[in-house]
N, C-alpha and C positions, 0 to 999 in steps of 0.2 A: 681555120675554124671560125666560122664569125661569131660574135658575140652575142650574148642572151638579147633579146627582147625585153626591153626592163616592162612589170606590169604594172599597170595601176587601178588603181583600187577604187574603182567609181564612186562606188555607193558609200564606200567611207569617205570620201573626200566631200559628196554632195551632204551627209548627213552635218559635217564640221561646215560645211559654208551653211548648212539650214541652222543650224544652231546658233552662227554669227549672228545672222541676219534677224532672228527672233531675238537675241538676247539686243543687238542694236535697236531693234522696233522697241522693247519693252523699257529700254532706257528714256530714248526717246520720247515713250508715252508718259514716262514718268517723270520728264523734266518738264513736259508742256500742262497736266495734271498740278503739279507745282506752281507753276505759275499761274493758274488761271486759279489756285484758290488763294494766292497770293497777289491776287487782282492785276497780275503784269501781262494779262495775255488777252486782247479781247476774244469773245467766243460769239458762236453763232448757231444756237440750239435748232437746225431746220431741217434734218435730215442726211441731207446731201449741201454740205453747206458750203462746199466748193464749188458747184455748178450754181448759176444764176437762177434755174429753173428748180423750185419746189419738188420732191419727190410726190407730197400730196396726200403723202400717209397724216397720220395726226395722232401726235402724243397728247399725254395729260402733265397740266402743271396744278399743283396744289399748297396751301398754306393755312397754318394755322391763322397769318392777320401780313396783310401786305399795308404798307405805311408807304406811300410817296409824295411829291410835290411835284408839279408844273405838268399836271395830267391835261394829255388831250386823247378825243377819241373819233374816228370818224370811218364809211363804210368803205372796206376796198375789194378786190378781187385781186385773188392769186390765182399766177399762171403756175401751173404746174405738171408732171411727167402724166399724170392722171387727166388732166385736163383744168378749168376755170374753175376756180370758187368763189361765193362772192363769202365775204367776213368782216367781223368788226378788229380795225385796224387801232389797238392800244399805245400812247405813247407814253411814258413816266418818267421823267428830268430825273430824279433819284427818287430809288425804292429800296427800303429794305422785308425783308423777304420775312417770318418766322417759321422755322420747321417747315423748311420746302423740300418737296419732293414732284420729281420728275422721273414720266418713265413712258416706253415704246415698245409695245409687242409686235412682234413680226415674226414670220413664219417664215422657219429655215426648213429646209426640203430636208429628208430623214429624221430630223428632230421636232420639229412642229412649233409650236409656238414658245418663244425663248424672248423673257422681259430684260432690258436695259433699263437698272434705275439708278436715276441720283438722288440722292439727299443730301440736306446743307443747312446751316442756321438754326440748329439748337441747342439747350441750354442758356437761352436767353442771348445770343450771339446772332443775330440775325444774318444772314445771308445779304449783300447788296448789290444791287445794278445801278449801274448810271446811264441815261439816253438809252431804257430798257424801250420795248419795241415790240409786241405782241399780236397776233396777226390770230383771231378768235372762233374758231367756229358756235364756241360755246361758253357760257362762263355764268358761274351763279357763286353766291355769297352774299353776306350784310354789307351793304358800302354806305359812306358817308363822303359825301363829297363837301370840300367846303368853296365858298365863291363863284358857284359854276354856273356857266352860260349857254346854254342849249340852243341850235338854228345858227351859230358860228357858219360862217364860210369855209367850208372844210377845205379851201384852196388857202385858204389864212394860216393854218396849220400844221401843211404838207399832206394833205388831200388831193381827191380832184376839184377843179375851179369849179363854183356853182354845186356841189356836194355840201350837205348837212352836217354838222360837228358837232363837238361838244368841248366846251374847255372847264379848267377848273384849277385853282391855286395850291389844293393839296387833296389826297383821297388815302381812306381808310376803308378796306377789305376783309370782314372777317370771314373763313370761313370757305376761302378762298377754292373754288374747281372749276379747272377750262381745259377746254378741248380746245388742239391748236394744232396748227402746221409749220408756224414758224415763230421762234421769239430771238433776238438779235438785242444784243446791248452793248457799249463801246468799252462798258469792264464789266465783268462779272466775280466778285469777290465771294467765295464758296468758302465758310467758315464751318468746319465742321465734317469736310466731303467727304462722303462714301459712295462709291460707284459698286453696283453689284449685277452680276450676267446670272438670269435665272435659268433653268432648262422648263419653265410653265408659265404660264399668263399668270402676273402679279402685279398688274397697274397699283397707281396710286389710291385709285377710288372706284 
């Protein structure tokens, strides 16, 4: 008599390796979330921030008063999955952030449009970046800029050579709302983080 055919239990075994692998991802999110609001992780807010190429979408960043020093600014173009945009290219040595919030609607096929937002920096805790990095389709608020020189060689900067700049020794933002594609800074310290998945359009502004 030969022996049974031992059986195995597909769908129970796939369900235990589906549950590994989620509870692994969700670890994971949560040690790299840790770190980046405990400034050890640089981050890179652009969409697709693995690929060199912009996705092209454009989120919102906002603040109650952005505070930095060794501001520069000057015009660039981003290449991206969408194709070219030209924008104004922000740079800020250190900035601290008040009541920021950041968020991206996008439209998931059977659900429709579902917001990703952060928030960070209050209670008088500001949020900080260092060699923050903003790439602008849009941006309004009260600024005060101090020290600042207009007609720079925005190749003196990290522009293109023969491009128009702007520099300045420190700048003050109240009131802060931009439309962006990409913002990039070498630490991002997130004081305060809450990350929240909507199921409806709930930008910042």
């Amino acid at each position: 008599m030969s022996s049974p055919v031992p059986v195995t239990h597909h769908g129970h075994t796939r369900r235990k390796r589906l549950a590994l692998v989620m509870l692994l991802a969700l670890l994971a999110a949560a040690v790299l979330m840790a770190g980046v609001g405990a400034g050890a992780v640089p981050v890179s807010l652009a969409i697709s921030a693995r690929s060199p190429v912009l996705s092209g979408q454009t989120f919102q960043v906002a603040a109650d008063r952005l505070q930095g020093t060794g501001f520069t600014q000057y015009t660039g173009v981003d290449s991206t999955a969408r194709g070219r945009f030209p924008d104004a290219v922000s740079g800020i040595r250190s900035a601290d952030l008040y009541d920021l919030c950041q968020s991206v609607v996008s439209k998931v096929p059977g659900l429709g449009a579902v917001t990703v937002r952060i928030t960070a920096g209050g209670g008088g805790h500001p949020a900080h970046a260092s060699n923050l990095v903003v790439r602008s389709a849009d941006l309004s608020g009260d600024a005060t800029f101090r020290n600042v020189t207009m007609g720079v060689d925005a190749g003196t900067i990290g522009g293109p050579a023969g491009g128009v700049g702007q520099q300045a020794t420190a700048v003050t933002i109240d009131h802060l709302r931009q439309t962006t594609r990409a913002v990039s800074a070498a630490t991002f310290r997130l004081n305060g983080l809450r990350l929240s998945v909507r199921p409806h359009a709930a930008p910042c502004f």
